[in-house]
TIVOKOL-372930 format. One line per 2 residues: number of its first residue (from 0); their letters; for each residue x, y, z of C-alpha. Coordinates in steps of 0.02 Angstrom, whole numbers, plus 32768, in hexadecimal, padded with zeros to 4 digits. Layout:
<recs>
NUM = A = X/Y/Z ~ ...;
</recs>
This chain:
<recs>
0 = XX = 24D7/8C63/9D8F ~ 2496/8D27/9D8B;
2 = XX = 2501/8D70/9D0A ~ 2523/8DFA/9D8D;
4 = XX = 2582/8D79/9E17 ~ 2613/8D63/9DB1;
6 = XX = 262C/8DF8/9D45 ~ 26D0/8E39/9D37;
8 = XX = 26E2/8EEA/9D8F ~ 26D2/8F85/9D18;
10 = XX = 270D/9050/9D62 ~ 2662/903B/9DC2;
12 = XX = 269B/8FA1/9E1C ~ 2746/8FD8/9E43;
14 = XX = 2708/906E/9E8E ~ 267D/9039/9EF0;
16 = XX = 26D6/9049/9F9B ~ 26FD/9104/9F89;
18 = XX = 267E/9159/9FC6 ~ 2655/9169/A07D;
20 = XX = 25E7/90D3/A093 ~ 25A9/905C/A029;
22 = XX = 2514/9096/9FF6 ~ 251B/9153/A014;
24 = XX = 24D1/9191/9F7F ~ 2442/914D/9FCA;
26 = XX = 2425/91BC/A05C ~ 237A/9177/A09C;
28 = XX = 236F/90D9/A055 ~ 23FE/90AC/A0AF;
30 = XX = 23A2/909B/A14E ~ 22F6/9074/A104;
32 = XX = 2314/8FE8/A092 ~ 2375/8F61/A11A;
34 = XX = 22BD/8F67/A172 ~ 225F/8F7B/A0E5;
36 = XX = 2283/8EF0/A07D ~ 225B/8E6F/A0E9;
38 = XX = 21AA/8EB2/A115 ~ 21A7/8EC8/A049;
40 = XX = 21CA/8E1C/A018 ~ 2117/8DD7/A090;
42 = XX = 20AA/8E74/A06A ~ 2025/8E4F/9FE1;
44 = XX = 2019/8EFE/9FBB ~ 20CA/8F32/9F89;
46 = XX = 20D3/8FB6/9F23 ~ 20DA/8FC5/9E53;
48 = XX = 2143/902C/9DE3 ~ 20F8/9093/9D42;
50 = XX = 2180/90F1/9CF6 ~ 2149/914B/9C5A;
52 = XX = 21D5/91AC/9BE2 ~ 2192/9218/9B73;
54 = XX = 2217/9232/9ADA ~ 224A/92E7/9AB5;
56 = XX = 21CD/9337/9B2B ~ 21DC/93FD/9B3F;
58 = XX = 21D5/9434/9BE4 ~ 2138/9493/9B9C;
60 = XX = 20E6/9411/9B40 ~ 2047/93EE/9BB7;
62 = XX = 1FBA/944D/9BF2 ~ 2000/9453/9CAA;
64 = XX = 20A1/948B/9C72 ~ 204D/9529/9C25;
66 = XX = 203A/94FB/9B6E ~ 1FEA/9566/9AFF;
68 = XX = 1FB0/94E0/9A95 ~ 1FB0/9431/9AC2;
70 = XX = 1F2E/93E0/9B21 ~ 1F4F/9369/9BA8;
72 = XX = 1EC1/934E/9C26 ~ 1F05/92A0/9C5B;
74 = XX = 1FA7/92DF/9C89 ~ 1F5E/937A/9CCF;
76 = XX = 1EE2/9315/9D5E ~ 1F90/929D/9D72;
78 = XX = 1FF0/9341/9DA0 ~ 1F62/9355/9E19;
80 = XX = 1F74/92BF/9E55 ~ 2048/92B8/9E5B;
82 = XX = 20D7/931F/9EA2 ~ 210A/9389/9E11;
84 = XX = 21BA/93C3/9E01 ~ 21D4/946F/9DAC;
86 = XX = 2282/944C/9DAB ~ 2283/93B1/9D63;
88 = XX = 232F/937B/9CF0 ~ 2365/92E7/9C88;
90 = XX = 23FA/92A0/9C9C ~ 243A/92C9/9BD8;
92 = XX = 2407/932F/9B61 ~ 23E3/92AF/9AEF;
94 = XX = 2384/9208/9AFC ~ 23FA/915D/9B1B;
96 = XX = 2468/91B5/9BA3 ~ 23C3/91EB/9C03;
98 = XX = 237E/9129/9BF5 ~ 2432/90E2/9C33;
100 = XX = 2421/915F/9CB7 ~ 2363/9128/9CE7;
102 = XX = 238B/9077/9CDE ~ 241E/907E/9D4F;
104 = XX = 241E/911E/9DB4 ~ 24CD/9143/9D74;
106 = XX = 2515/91F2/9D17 ~ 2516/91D2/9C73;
108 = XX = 25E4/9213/9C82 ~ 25EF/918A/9CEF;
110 = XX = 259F/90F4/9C7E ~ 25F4/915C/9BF7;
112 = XX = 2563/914A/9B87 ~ 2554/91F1/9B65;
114 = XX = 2502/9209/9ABE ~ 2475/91D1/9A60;
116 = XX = 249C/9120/9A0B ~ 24F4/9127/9993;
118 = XX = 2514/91E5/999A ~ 2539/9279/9917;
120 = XX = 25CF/9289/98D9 ~ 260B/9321/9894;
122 = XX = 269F/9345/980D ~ 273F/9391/9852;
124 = XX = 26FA/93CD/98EC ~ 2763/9431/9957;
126 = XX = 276D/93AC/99E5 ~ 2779/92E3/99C6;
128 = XX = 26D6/9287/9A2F ~ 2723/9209/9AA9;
130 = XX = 26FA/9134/9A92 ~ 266E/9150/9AE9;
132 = XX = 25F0/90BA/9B15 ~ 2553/9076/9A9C;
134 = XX = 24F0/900D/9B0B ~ 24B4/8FF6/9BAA;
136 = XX = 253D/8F8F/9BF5 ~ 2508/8ED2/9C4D;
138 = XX = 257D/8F03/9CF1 ~ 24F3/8F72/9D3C;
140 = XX = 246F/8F50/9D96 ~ 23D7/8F92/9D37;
142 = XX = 2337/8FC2/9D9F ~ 22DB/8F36/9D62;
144 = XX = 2358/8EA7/9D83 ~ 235B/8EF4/9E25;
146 = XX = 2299/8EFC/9E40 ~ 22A9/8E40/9DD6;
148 = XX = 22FA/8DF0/9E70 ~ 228F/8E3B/9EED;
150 = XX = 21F4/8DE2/9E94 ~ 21BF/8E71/9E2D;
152 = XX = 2174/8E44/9D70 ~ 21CF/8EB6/9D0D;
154 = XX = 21AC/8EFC/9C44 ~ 21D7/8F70/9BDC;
156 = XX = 2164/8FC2/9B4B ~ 21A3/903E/9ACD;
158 = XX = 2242/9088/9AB0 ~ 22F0/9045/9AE5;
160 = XX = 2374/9099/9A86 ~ 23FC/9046/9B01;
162 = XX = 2428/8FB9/9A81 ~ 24E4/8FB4/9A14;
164 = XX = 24D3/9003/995E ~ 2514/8F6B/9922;
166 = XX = 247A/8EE2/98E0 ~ 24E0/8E55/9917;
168 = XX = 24F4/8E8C/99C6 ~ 2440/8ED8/99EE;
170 = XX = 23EF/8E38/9A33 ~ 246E/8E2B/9AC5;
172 = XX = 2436/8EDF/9B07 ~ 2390/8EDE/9AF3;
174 = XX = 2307/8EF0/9B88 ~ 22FF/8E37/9BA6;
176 = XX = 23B3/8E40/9BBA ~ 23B9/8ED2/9C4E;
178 = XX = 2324/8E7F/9CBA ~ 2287/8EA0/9C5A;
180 = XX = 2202/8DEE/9C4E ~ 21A3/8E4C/9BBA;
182 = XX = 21EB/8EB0/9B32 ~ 216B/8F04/9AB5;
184 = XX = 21D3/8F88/9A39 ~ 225E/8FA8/9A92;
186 = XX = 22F3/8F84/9A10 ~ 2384/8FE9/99D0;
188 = XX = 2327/9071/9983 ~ 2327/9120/99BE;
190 = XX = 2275/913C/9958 ~ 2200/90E5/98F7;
192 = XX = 2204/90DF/9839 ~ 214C/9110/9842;
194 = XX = 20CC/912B/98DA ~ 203E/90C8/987C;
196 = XX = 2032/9013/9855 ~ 20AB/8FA9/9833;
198 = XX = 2107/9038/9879 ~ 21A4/903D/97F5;
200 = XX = 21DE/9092/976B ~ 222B/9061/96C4;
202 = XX = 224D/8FBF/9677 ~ 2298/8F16/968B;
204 = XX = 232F/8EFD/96E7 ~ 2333/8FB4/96F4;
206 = XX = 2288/8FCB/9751 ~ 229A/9018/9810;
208 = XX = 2209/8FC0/9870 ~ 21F9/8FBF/992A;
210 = XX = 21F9/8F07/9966 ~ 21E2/8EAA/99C4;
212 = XX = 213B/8ECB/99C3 ~ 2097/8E4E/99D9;
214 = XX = 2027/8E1E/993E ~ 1F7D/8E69/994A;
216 = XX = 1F9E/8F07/98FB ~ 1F42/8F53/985F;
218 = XX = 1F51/8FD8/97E0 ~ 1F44/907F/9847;
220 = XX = 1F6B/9047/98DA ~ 1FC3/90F0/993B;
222 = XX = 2053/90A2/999D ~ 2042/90FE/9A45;
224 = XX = 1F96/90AF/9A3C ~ 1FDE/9002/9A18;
226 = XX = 2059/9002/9A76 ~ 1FE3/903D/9B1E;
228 = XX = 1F58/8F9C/9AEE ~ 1FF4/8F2F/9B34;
230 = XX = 2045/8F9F/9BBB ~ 1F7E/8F87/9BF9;
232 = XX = 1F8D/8ECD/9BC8 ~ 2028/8ECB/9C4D;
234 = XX = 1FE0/8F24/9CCD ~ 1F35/8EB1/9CC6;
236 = XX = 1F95/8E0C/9CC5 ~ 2004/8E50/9D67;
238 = XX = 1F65/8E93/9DC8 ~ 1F03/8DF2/9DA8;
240 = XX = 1F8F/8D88/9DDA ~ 1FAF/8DFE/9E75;
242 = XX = 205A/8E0E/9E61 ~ 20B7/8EBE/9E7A;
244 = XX = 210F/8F1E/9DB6 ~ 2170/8F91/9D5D;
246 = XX = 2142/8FAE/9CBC ~ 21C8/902B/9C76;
248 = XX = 2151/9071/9BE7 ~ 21BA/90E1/9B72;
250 = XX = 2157/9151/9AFA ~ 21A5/9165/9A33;
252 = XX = 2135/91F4/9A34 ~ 216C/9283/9A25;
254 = XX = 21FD/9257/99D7 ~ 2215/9275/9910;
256 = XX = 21C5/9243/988E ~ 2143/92C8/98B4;
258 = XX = 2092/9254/988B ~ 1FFB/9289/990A;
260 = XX = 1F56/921D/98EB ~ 1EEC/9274/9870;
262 = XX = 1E5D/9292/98D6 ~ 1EE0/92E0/995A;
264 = XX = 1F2E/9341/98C9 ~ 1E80/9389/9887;
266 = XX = 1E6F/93BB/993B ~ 1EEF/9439/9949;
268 = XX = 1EF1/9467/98A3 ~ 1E3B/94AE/98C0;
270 = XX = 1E77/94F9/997C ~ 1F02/953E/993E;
272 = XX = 1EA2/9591/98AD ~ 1E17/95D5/9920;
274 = XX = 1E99/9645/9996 ~ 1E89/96F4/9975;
276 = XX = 1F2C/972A/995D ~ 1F8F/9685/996C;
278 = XX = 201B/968F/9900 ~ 204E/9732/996C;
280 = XX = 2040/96E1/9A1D ~ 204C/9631/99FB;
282 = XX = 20E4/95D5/9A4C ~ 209C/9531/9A0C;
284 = XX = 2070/9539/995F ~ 2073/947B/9920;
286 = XX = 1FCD/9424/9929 ~ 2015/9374/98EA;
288 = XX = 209E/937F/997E ~ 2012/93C0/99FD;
290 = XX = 1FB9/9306/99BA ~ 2037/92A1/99EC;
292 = XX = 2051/9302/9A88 ~ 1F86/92CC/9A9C;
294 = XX = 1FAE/921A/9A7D ~ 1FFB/9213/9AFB;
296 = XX = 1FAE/9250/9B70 ~ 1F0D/91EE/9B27;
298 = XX = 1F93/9165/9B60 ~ 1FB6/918C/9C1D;
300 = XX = 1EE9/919E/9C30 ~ 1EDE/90FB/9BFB;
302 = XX = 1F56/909F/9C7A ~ 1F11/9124/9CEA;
304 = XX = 1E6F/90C9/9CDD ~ 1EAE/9015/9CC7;
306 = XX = 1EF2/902A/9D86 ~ 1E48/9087/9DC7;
308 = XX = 1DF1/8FEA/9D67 ~ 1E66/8F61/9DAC;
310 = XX = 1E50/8FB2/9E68 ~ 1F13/8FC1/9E5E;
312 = XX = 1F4E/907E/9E36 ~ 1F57/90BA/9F0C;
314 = XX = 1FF1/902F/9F10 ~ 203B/9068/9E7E;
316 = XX = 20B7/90F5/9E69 ~ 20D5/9143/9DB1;
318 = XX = 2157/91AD/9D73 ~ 2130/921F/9CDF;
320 = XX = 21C9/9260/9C98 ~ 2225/9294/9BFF;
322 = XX = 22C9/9267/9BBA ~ 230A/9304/9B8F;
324 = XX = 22D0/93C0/9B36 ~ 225F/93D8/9AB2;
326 = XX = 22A3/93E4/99FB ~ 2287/94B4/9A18;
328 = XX = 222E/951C/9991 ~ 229E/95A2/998A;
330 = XX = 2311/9526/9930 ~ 2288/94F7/98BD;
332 = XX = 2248/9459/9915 ~ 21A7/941F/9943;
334 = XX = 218C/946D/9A13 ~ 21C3/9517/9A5B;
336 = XX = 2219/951B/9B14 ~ 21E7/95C2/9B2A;
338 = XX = 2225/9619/9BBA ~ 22BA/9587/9BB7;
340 = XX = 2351/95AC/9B45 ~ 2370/952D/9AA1;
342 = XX = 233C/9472/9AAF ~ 2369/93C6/9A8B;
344 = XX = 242E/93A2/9A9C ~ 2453/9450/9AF2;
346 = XX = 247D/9478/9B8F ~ 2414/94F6/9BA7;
348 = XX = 237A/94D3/9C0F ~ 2311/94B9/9B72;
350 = XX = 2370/942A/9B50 ~ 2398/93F6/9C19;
352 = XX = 22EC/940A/9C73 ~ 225B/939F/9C40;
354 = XX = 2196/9380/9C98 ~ 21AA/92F5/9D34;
356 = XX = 2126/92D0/9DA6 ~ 2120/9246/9E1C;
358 = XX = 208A/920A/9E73 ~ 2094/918D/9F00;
360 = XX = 1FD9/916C/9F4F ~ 1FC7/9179/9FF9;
362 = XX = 2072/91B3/A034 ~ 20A0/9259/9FC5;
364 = XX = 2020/92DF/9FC7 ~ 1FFD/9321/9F21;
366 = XX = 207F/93C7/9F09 ~ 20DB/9443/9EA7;
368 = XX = 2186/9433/9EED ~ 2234/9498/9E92;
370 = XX = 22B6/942E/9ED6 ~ 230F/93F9/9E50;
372 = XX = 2313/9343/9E17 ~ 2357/92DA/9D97;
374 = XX = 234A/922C/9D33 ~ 23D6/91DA/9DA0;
376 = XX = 2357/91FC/9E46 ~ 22E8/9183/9E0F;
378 = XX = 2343/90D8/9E22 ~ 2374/90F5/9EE2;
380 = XX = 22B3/913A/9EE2 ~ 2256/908D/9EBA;
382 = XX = 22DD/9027/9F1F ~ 22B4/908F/9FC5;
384 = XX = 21EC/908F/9F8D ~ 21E2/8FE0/9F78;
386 = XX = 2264/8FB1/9FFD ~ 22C4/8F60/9F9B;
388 = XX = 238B/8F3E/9FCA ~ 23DB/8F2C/9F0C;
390 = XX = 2469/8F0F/9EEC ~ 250B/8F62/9F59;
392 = XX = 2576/8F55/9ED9 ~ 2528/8FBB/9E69;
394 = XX = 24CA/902B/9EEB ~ 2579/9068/9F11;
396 = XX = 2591/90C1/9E82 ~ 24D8/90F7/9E55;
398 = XX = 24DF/91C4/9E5A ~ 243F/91DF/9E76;
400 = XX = 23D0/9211/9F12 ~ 2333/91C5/9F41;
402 = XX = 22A2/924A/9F42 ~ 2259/9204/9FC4;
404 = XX = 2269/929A/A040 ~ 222C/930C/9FC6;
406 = XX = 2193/9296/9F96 ~ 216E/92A7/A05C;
408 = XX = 21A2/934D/A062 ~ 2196/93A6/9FC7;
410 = XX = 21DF/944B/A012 ~ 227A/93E9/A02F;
412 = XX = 231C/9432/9FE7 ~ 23AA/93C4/9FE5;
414 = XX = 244D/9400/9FCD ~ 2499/93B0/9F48;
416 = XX = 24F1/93D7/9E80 ~ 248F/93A0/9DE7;
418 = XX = 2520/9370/9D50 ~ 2520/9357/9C9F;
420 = XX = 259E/932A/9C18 ~ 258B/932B/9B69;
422 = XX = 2646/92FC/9B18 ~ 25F0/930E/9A69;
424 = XX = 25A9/9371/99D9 ~ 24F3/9382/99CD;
426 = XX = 2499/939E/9904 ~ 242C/9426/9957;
428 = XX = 24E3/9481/996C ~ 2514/9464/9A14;
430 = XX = 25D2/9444/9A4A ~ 262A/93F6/9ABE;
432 = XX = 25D5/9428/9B88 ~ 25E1/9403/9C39;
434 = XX = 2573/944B/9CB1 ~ 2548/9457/9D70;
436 = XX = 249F/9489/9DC7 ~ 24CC/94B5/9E80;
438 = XX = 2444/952C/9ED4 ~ 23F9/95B0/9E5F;
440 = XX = 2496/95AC/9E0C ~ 24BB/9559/9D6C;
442 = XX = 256E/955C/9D03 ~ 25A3/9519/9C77;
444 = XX = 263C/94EF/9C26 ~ 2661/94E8/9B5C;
446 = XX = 26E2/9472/9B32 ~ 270D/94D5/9A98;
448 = XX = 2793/9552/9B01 ~ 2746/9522/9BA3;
450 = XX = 26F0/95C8/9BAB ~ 265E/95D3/9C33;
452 = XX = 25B3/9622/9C49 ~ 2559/962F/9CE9;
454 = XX = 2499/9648/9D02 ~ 2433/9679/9D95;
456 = XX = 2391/95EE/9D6F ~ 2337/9647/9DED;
458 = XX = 233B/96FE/9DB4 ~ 2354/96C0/9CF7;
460 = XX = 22FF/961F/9CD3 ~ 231E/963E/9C11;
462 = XX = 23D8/9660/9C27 ~ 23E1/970B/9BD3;
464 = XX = 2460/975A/9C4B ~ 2517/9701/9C6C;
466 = XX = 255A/9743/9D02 ~ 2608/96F5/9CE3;
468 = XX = 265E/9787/9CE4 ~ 25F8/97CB/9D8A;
470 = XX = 2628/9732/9DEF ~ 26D2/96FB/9DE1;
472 = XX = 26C9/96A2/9E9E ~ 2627/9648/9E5B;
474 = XX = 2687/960B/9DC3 ~ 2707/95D6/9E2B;
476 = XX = 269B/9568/9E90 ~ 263D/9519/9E22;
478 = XX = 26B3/94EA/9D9B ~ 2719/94AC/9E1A;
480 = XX = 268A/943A/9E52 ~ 265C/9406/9DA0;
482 = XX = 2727/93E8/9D91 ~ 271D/936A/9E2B;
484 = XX = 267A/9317/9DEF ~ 26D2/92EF/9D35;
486 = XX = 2746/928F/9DA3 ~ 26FA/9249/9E10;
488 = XX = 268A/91E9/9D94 ~ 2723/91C5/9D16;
490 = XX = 26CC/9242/9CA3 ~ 2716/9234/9BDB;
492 = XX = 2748/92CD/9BA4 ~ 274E/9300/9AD2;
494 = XX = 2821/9322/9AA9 ~ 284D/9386/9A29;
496 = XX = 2842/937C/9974 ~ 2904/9373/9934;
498 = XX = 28CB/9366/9890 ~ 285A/93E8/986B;
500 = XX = 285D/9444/97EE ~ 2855/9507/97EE;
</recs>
């Protein structure tokens, strides 16, 4: 028996019959799907899934997103190629809530997974964190099981991150575990030890390594390069065997530790020295972060030519994507967001909006398109794509909204809020947030006193100018809607902290 038939209900279960209509959150593939599948299941050409999550990547970091530095001429053509979202958001501000998000189209406030596992934790801080959940939990749905059942082969390369802290419990959560045939690196570490071979650090029992992994590899061996010989390996195997995939390919780069490949390094070193003038105008000043930014796009060039090769990449749809800001400059860190305020674990829309393109051959024109989007979108996005039904249970409670429409019709604006909830204390100094996106209108709300800010992203995309004060009616209206939404989706909130002390 599927471990899904007899689960017992959790808050996403018992709600499932609130909304107006089953599956409303899906507001295309409601109609599309009921036809769709069926003509699906006979076609010999059904669609396959590339998603590929780049770790920590600034909304800046690529040539087509107006670096000053990095080179990127794989991406670059893809953009070309793809509709590319200006407005483009991940679902946290830091990494494990944005994969529960992509892997079951849920808030993270509503999977309550809604920091990085295992989280910081600070000393006496003003407001206590809520029991909030480690893991991706087995009562979902995940896209893969759901693409699984409908015949799809399904693997996952890279990162993971959605795995308990505890040792003993790890094997239970692991890709193979949430609908995944392969598995190659994805475990319960947020980074690797080391990006070249054997890919660890330290000694002993106390070595961090990323496993599993395949034997073959050799002393300097980069891992984004080892890691895309077997995404390739998958995608050759599937093509030759003519059966439809979704390889979920999750980048380490460019995650800490900061390691580029020498040659990449040496690169930018020698670029960065020939600028006139670059320590006055550079925004991008670190050549061994622009190298692993290069790696990978050496990466998606690669796979880019494995589906040209294999005569398969017009019936295959890939979504590039990052799973949350860059660690900003400004704070010392490796990448600068420049024009975006802060970075990784802020609110701000350093740390919120991240690179996504999406290309889908033969149905969405290549485009630059500014309706916003976010990591929850993509779930309902495959199922409608490859017309598959999933499951209703869970599709009941998915919040986000196939793009679809927008791939069609990339001038398309739908009406709709953009949330995010971060209960928790970040080490690059955030506090406590919630937030709401609704129009050209962003606020945000500080748990710390529950004071408010409100920016107008359209006149002040680097959130200089709160117009709190201005706009009392706007405050009104949002926070009310942000109020509603913590609600709705059984948000956990941080209490106070009896026992501080003063």
């Amino acid at each position: 028996m599927n471990r899904h038939e007899n689960r017992k209900p959790g808050k996403q279960e018992s709600r499932k019959y609130r909304r107006a209509g089953l599956i409303s959150c899906f507001p295309v593939l409601l109609f599309s799907c009921f036809f769709c599948t069926a003509h699906a299941q006979q076609s010999p050409t059904r669609p396959n899934f590339i998603v590929l999550l780049v770790d920590d990547w600034g909304w800046r970091d690529a040539g087509v997103q107006v670096s000053d530095l990095d080179e990127t001429p794989n991406i670059d053509r893809f953009a070309t190629t793809a509709v590319r979202f200006t407005d483009g958001y991940a679902a946290c501000t830091v990494c494990s809530p944005t994969r529960n998000a992509l892997m079951t189209g849920m808030y993270p406030a509503r999977t309550n997974c809604t920091d990085w596992i295992a989280g910081f934790k600070p000393k006496n801080p003003k407001l206590r964190i809520p029991d909030w959940n480690m893991k991706l939990d087995h009562e979902h749905v995940t896209i893969a099981e759901a693409l699984k059942r409908d015949g799809y082969a399904t693997a996952h390369v890279g990162k993971w991150h959605l795995t308990p802290p505890e040792r003993d419990k790890v094997d239970a959560y692991l890709p193979t575990e949430h609908g995944f045939d392969v598995n190659i690196g994805g475990n319960r570490w947020g980074a690797p030890g080391s990006y070249f071979y054997p890919f660890k650090r330290g000694r002993g029992n106390n070595a961090r390594a990323v496993t599993p992994l395949p034997e073959g590899g050799k002393k300097g061996d980069y891992l984004t390069d080892f890691l895309t010989d077997h995404a390739l390996k998958f995608i050759e195997n599937q093509a030759k065997a003519n059966k439809p995939f979704y390889l979920n390919f999750w980048y380490y780069n460019v995650h800490t530790p900061i390691q580029g490949r020498p040659d990449l390094v040496e690169k930018y070193k020698k670029k960065l020295a020939d600028m006139p003038h670059a320590d006055r105008v550079q925004h991008h000043k670190n050549a061994t972060y622009a190298a692993m930014v290069e790696s990978v796009d050496i990466s998606v060039g690669r796979i880019l030519a494995k589906l040209d090769e294999l005569g398969v990449a017009d019936n295959t749809v890939i979504i590039l994507t990052g799973d949350n800001g860059g660690l900003d400059r400004r704070n010392n860190q490796p990448t600068d967001n420049h024009p975006l305020r802060e970075g990784k674990g802020h609110v701000y829309e350093g740390g919120t909006r991240v690179p996504l393109m999406i290309r889908w051959p033969n149905a969405a024109k290549p485009a630059v398109t500014d309706t916003p989007a976010m990591t929850i979108d993509f779930y309902p996005t495959m199922l409608q794509i490859a017309g598959v039904r999933g499951d209703p249970g869970h599709n009941a409670n998915v919040d986000g909204t196939s793009l679809v429409p927008v791939l069609l019709k990339p001038e398309t604006q739908p009406n709709r809020d953009l949330f995010w909830h971060y209960p928790h204390y970040h080490a690059g100094g955030a506090t406590p947030y919630g937030a709401i996106r609704r129009g050209d209108y962003k606020l945000i709300e500080f748990y710390e006193g529950m004071s408010v800010e409100l920016y107008n992203l359209k006149d002040d995309l680097g959130e200089k100018i709160d117009l709190a004060e201005q706009m009392p009616d706007k405050i009104k209206e949002l926070r009310d809607r942000l109020h509603a939404w913590r609600t709705r989706v059984d948000a956990q909130m941080p209490t106070e902290n009896v026992a501080l002390v003063r």
